[in-house]
N, CA and C of each residue as an Amber inpcrd file, in Angstrom:
protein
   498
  -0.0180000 -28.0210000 -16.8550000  -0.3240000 -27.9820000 -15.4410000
   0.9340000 -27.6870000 -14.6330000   1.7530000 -28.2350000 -14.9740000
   3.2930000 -27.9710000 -14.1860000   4.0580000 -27.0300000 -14.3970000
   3.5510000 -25.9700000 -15.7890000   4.1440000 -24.8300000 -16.2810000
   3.3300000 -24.0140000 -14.9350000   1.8920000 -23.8080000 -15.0240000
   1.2680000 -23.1080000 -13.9770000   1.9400000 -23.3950000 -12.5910000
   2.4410000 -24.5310000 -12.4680000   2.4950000 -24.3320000 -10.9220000
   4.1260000 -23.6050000 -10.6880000   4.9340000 -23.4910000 -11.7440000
   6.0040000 -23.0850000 -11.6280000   5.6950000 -21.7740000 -11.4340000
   4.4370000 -21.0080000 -12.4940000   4.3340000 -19.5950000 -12.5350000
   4.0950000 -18.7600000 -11.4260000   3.1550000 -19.9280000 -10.5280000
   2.9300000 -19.6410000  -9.2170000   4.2180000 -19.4970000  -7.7790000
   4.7060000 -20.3130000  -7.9590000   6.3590000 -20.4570000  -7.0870000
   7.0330000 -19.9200000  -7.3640000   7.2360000 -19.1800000  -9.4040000
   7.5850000 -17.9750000  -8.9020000   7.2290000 -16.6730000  -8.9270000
   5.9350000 -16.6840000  -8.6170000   5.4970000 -15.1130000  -8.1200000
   5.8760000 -15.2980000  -6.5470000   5.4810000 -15.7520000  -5.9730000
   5.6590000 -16.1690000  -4.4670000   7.0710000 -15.9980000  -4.3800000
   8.2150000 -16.2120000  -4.9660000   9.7470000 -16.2330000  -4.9810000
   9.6590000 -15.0500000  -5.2350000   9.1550000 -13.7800000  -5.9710000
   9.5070000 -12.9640000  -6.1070000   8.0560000 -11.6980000  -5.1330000
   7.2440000 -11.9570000  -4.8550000   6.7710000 -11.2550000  -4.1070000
   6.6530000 -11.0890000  -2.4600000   7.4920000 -12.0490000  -1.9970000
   7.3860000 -12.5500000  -1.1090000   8.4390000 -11.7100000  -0.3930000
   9.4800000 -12.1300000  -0.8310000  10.7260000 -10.9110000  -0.2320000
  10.2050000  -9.5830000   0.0560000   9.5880000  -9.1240000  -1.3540000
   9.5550000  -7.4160000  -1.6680000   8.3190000  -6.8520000  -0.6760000
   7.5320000  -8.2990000  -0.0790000   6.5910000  -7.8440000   1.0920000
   7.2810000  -7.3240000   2.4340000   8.1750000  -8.2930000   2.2610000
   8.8470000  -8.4930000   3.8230000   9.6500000  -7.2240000   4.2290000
  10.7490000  -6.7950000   2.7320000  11.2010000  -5.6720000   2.8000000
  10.2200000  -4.6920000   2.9720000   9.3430000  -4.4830000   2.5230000
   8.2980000  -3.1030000   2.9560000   7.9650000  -3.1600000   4.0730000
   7.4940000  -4.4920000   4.6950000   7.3310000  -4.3370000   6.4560000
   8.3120000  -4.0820000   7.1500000   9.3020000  -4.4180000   6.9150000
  10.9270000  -4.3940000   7.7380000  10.9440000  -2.8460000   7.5310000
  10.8860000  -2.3690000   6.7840000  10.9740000  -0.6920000   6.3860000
   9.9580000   0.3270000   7.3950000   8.3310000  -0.2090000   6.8480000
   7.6260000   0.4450000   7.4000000   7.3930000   0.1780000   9.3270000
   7.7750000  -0.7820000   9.5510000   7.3760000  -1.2560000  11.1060000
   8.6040000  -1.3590000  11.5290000   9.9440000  -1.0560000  11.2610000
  11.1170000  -0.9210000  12.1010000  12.2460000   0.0480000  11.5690000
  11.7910000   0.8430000  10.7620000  13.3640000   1.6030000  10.1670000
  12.5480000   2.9410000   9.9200000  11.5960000   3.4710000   9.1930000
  10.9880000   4.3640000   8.9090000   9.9880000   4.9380000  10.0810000
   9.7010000   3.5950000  10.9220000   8.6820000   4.4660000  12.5230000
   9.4350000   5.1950000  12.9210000  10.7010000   4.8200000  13.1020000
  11.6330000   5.4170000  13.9120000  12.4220000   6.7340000  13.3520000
  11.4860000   6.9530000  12.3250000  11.8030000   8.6190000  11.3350000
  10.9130000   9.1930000  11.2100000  10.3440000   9.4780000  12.2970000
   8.7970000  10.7590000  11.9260000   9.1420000  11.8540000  11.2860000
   8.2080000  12.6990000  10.0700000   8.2320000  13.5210000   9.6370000
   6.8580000  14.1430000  10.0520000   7.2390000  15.2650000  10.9430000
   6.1910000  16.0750000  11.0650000   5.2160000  15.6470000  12.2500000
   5.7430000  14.3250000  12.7470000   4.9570000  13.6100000  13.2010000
   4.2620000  12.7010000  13.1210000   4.6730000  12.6780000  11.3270000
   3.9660000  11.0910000  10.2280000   5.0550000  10.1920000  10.0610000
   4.0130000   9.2860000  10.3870000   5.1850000   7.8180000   9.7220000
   5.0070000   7.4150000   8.5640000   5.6020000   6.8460000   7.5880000
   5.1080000   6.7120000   6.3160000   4.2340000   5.4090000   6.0280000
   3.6390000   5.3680000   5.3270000   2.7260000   3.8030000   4.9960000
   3.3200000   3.5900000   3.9550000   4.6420000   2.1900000   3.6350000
   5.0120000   1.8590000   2.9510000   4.3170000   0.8390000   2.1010000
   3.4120000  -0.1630000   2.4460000   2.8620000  -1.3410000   2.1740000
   2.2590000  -0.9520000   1.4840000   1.3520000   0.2930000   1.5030000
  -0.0700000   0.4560000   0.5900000   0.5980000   0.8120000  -0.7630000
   1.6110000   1.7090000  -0.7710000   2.1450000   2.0310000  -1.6720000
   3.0050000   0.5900000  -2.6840000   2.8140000  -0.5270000  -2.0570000
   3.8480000  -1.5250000  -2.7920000   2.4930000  -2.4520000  -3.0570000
   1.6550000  -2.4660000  -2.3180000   0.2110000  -2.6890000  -3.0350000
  -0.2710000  -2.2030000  -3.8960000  -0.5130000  -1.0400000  -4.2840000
  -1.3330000  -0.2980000  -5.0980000  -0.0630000  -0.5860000  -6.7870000
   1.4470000  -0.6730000  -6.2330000   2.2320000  -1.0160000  -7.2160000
   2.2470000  -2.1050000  -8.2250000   1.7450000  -3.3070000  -7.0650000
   1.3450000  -4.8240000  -7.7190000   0.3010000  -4.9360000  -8.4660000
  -0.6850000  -3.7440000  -7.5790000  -1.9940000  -4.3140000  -8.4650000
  -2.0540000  -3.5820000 -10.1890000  -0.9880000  -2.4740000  -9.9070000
  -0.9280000  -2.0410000 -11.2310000  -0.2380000  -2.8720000 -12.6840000
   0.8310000  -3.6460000 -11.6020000   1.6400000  -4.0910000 -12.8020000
   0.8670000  -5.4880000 -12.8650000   0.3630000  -6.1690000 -12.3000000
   0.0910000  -7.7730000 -12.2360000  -1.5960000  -7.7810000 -12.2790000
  -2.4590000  -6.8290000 -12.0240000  -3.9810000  -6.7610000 -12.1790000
  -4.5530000  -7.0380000 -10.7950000  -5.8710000  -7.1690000 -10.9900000
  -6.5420000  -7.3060000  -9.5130000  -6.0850000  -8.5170000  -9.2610000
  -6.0180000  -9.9770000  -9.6320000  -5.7700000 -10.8380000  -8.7250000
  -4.4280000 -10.8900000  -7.9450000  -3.4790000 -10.5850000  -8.3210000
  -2.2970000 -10.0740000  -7.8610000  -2.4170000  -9.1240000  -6.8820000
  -2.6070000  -7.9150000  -7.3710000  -3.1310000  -7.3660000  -5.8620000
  -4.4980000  -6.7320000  -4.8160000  -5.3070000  -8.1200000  -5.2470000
  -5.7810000  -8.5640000  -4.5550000  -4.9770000  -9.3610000  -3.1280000
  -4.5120000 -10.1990000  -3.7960000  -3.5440000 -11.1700000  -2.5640000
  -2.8580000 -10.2020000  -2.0860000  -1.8270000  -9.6560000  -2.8990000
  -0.6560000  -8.7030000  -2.4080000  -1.1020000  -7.4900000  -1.0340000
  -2.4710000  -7.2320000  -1.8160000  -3.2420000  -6.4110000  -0.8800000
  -3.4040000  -6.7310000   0.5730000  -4.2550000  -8.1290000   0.3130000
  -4.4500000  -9.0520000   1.7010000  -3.2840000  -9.4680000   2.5280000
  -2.3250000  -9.5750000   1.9140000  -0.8500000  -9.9300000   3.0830000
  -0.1540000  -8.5920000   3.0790000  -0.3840000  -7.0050000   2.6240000
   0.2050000  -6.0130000   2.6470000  -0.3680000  -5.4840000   3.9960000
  -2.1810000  -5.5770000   3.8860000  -2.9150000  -5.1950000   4.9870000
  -3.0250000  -5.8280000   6.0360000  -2.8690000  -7.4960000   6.1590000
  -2.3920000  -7.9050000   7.2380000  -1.0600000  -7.0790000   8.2320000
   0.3640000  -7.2220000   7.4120000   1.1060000  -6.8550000   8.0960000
   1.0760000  -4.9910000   8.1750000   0.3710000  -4.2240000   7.5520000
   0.0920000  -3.0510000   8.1890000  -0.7120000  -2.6770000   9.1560000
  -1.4550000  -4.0080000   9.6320000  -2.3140000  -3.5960000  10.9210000
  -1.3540000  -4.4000000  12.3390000  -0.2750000  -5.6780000  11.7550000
   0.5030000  -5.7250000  12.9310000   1.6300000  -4.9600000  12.8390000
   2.3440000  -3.8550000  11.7970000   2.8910000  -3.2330000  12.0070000
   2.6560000  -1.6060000  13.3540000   1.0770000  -1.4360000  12.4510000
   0.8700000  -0.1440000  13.3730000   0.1900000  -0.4780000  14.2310000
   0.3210000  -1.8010000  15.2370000  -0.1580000  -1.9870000  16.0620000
  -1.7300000  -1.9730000  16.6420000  -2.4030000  -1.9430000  15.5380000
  -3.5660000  -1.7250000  15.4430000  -4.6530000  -3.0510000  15.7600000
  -5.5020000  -3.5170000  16.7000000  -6.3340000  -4.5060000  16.5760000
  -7.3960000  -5.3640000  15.4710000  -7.4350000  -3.7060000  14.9130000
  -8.6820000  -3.6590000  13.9970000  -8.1810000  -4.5960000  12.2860000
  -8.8910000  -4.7510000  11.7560000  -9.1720000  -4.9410000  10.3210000
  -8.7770000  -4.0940000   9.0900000  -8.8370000  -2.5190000   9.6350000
  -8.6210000  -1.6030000   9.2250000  -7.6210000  -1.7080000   7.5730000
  -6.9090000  -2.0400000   7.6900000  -5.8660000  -2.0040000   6.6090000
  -5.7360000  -3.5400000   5.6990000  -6.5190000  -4.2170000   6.5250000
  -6.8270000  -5.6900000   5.9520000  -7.7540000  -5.2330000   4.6820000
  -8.5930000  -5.0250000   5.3270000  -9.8300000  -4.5890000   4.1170000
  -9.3720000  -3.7700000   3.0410000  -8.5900000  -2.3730000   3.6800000
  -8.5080000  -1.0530000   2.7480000  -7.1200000  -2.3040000   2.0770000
  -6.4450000  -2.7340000   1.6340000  -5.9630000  -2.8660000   0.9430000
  -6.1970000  -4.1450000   0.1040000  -7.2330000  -4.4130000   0.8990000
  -7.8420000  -5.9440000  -0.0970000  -8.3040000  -5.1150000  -1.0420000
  -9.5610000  -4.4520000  -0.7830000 -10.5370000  -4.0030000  -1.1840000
  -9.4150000  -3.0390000  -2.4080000  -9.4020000  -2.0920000  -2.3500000
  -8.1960000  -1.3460000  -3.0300000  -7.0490000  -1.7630000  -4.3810000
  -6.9520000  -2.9140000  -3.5640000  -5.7940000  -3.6470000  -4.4940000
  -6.4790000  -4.4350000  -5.6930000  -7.9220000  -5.1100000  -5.1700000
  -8.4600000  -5.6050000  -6.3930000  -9.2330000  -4.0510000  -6.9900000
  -9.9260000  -2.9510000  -6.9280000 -10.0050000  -2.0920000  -7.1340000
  -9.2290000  -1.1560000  -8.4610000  -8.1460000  -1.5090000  -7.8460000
  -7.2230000  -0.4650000  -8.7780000  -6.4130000  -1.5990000  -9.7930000
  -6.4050000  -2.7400000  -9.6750000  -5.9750000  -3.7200000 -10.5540000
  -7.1560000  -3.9590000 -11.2600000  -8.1150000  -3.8230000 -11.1340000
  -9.4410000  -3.8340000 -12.2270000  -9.2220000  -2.3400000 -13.0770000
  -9.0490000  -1.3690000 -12.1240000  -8.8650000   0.2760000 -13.2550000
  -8.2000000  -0.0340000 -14.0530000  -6.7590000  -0.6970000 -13.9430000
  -5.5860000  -0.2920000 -14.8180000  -5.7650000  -1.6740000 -15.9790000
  -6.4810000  -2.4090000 -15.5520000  -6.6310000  -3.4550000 -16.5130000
  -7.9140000  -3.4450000 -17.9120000  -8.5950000  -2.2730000 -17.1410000
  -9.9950000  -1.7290000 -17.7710000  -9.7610000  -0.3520000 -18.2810000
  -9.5900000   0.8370000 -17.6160000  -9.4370000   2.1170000 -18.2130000
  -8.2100000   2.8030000 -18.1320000  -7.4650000   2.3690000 -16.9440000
  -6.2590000   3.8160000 -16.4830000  -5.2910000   3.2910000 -17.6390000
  -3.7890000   3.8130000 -17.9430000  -2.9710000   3.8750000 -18.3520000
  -1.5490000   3.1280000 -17.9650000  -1.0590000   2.3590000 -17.9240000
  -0.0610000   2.0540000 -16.9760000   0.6300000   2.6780000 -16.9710000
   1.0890000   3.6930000 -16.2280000   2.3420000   4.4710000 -16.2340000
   2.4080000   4.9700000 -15.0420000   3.3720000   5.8380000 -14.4690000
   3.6950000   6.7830000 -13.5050000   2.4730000   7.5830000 -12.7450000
   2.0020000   8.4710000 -14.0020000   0.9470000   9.3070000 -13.4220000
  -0.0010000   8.7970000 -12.8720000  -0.6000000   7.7690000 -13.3580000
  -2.5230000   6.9340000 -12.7780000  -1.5820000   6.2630000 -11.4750000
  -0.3290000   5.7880000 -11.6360000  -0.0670000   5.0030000 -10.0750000
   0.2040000   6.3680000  -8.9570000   0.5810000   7.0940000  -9.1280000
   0.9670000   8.3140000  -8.0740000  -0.3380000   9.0790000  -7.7190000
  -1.4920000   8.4000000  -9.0330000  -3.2810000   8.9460000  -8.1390000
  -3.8150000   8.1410000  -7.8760000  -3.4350000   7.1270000  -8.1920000
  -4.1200000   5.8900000  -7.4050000  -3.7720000   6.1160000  -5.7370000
  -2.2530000   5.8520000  -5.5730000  -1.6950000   5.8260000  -4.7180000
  -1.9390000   7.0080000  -3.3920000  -2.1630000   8.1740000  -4.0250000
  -2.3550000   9.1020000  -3.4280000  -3.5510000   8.9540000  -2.5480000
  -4.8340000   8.3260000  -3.5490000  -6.2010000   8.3470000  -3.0490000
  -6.1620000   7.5450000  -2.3880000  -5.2280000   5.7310000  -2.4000000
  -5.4290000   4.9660000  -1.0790000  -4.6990000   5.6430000   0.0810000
  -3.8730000   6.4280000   0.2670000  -3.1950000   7.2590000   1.1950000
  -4.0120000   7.9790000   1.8970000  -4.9040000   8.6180000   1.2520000
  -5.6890000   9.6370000   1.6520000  -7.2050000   8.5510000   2.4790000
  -7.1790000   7.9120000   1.7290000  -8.9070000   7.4800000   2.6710000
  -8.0400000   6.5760000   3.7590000  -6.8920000   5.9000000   3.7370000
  -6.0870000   5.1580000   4.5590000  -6.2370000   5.9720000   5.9980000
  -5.8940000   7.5420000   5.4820000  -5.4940000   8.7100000   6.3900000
  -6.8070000   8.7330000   7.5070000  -7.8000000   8.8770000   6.6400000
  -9.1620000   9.6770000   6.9840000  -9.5860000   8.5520000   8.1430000
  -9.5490000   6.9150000   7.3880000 -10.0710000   6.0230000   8.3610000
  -8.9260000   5.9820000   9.6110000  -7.7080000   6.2780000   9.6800000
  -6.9890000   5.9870000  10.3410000  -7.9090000   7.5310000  12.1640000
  -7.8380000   8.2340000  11.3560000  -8.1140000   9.6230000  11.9710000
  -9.6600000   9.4240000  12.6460000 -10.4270000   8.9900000  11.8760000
 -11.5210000   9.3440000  11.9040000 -12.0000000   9.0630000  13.7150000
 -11.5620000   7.8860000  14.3040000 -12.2830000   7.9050000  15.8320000
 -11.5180000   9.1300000  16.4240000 -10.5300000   9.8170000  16.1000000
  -9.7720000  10.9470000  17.1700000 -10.3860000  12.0190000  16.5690000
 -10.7440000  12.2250000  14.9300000 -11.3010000  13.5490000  15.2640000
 -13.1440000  13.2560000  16.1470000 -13.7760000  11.9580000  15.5980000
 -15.1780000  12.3300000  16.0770000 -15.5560000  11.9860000  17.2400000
 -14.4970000  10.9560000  18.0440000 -15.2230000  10.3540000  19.1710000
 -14.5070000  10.6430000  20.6370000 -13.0190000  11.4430000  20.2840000
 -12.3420000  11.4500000  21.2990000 -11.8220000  13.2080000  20.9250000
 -12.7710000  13.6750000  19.9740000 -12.6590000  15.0820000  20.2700000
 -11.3980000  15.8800000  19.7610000 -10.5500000  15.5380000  19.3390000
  -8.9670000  15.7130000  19.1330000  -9.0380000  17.0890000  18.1690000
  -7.9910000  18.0110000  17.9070000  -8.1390000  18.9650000  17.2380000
  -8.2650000  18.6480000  15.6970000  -8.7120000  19.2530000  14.8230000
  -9.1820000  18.9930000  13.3580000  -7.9970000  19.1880000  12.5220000
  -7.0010000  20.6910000  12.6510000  -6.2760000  21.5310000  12.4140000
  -4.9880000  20.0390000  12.9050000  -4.7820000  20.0650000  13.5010000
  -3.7680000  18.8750000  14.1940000  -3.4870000  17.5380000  13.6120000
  -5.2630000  17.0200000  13.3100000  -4.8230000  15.8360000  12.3610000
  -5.0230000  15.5290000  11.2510000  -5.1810000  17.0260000  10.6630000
  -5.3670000  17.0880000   9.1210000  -4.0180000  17.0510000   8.7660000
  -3.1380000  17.9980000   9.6550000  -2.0910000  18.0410000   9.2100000
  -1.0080000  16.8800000   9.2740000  -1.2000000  16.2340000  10.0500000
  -0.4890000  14.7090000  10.5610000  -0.9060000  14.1830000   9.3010000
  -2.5520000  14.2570000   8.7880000  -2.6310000  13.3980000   7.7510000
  -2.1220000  13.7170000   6.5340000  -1.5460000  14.8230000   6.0260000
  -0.9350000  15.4010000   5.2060000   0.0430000  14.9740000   5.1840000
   1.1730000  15.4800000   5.9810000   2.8060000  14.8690000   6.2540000
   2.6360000  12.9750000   6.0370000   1.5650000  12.6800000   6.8020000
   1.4240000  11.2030000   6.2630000   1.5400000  11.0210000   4.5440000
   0.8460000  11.1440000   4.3650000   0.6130000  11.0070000   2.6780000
   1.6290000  11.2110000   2.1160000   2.0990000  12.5850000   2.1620000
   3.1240000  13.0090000   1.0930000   4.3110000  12.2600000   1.4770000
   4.9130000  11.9800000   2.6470000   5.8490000  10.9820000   3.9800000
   5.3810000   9.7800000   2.6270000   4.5410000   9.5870000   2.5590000
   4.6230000   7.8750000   1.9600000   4.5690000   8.2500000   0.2640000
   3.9890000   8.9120000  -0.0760000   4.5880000   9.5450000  -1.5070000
   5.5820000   9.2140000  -2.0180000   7.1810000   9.5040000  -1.2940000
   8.4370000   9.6170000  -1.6330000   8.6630000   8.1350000  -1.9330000
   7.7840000   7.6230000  -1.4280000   8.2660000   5.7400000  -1.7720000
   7.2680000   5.2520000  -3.3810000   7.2220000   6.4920000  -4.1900000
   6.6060000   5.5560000  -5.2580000   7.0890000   5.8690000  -6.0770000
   8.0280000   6.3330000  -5.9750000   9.1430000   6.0730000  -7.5920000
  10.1020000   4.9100000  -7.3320000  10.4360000   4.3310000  -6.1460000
  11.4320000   3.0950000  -6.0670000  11.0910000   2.3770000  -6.3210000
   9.1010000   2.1690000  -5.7550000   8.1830000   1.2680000  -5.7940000
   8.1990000   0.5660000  -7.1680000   7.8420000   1.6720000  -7.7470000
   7.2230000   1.8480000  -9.1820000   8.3790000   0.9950000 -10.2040000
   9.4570000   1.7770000  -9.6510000  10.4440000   0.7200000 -10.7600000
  10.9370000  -0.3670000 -10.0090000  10.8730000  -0.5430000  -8.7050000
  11.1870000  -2.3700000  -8.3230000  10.3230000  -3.3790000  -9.0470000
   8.9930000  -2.8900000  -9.0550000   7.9090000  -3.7390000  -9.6970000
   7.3610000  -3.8520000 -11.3100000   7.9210000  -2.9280000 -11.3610000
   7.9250000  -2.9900000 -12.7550000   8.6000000  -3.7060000 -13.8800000
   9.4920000  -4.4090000 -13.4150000   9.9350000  -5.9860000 -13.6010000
   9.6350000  -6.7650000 -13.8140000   8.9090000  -7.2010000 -12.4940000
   8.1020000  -8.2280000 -11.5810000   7.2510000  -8.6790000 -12.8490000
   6.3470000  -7.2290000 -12.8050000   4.6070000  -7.3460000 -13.5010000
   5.2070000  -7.5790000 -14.6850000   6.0940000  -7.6400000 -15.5670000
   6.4910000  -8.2430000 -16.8480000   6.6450000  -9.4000000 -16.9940000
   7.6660000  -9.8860000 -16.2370000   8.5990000 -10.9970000 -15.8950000
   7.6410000 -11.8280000 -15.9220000   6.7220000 -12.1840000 -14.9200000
   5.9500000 -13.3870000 -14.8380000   4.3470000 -12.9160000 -15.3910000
């Protein structure tokens, strides 16, 4: 019983930081570097990382406090990123524990695809309800994606530790 609770204090010792650093990144150092006009989504990408190396319950949680602070990062009211990375994180920690491969390649399509529907829901009231050009925020959503891309090879080997270690 006291071995478990250590195992627990230290995932929390060690996931806890590597959250904080991705918000500190994505909501104050990287807004302030648009590419193209995209900011990058660092969190999803350090989500989709956990749930690979540690399984769905791992990022499951990881998910739920990644998507918290990506909806008070981008200033957003909504739920939006609460869900997509709950939902997601236990998702893709069930794939890799059931069919995918652990390696490089299944995390850079995992990753890609939460990027991409991240994109679509992010977009979706400006292209349908407020009319906005199509051509305009396809392309925003592009530079987005690939913008947060570049963060999954650091990702990949910070955590890849982690998901051993404990």
């Amino acid at each position: 019983m006291l071995r478990k609770h250590k195992k627990i204090i230290l995932l929390i010792l060690l996931y806890v930081p590597l959250i904080l650093i991705c918000f500190i990144l994505q909501a104050m150092v990287f807004s302030e570097l648009p590419l193209g006009g995209a900011k990058p989504l660092i969190l999803p990408v350090a989500s989709m990382s956990v749930a690979m190396h540690g399984g769905r319950v791992r990022g499951g949680v990881f998910g739920l406090f990644a998507g918290i602070l990506s909806d008070v990062a981008l200033g957003s009211p909504t739920i939006l990123f609460t869900l997509l990375l709950t939902c997601s994180g236990i998702i893709v920690g069930v794939l890799f524990e059931t069919v995918l491969a652990r390696g490089f390649p299944s995390y850079l399509l995992c990753c890609a695809a939460v990027l991409i529907i991240a994109a679509f829901c992010q977009m979706f009231g400006l292209l349908f309800f407020r009319g906005q050009s199509t051509s305009a925020i396809l392309t925003t959503a592009v530079f987005q994606t690939i913008y947060s891309l570049f963060f999954t090879v650091p990702m990949y080997l910070l955590t890849r530790p982690l998901g051993r270690r404990v």
